[in-house]
N, C-alpha and C positions, 0 to 999 in steps of 0.2 A: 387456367390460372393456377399458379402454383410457387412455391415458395423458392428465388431465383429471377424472377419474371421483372423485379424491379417493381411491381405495382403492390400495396398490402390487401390481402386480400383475405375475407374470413377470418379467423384466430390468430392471423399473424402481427407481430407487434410491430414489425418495419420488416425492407425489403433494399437491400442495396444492388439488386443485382447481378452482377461477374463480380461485385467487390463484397459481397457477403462471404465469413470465415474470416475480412482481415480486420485487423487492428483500427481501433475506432468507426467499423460499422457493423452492420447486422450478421449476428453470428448464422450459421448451416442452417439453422433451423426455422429462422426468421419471428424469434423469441424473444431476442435481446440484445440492443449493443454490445459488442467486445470493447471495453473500457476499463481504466484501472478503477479498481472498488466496487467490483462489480461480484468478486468473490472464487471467483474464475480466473488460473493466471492464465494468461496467453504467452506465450511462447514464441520469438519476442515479440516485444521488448520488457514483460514484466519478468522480475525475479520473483516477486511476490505478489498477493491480494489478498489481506485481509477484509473484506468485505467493507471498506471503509478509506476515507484517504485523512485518516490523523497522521500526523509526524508523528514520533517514537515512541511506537508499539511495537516496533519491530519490524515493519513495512512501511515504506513511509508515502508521501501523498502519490508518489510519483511511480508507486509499485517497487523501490528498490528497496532492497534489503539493507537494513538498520543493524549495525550493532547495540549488544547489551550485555549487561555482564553484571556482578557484583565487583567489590572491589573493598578494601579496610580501612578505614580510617578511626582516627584516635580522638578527635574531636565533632565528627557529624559532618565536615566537610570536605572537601578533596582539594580546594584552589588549584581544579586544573582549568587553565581558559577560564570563561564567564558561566557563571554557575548560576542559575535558577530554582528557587526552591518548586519543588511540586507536591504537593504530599510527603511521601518521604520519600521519593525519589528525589533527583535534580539531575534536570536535563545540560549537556555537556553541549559547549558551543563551540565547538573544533571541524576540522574539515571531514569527519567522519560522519559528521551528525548522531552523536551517539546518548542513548539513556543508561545510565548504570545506578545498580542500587547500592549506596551507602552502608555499612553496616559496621557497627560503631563497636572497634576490637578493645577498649579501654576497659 
């Protein structure tokens, strides 16, 4: 019995058999799912993994990569698209799906 075998056996956390190393099952080792947020990119389909699946951090739920940036404004907002306060961030609701930071050039 051993790690490959399809059955879990001893220390191993899951076991998918000939389908362990792919995407969405048990990694080589038989340790841990290959999933996004797992902290682990996989190669594909993930660009990224932040150990986590929040939208704009810079990775987003789905393992793609987020833009970010700064950017100047003269009064604290940008009126670009639909703008959401976050802290002092505000998250940008365009087809990018992007977070930029405000910084107030006045």
């Amino acid at each position: 019995m051993e790690c490959g075998d399809d059955v879990i056996n001893g220390s191993e956390i899951c076991d998918d058999g000939a389908s362990n190393g792919t995407y969405t099952n048990c990694n080589d080792a038989c340790t841990a799912d290959l999933v996004c947020g797992d902290g682990v990119i996989t190669d594909p389909p993930e660009a990224c993994d932040d150990n986590n699946t929040t939208n704009y951090d810079g990775c987003s739920s789905v393992c793609a990569t987020e833009a970010t940036g700064t950017i100047a404004c003269s009064n604290g907002d940008f009126n670009f698209g639909t703008t959401t306060a976050s802290g002092s961030s505000q998250v940008l609701s365009d087809s990018a799906d992007a977070i930029f930071q405000c910084v107030d050039m006045s």
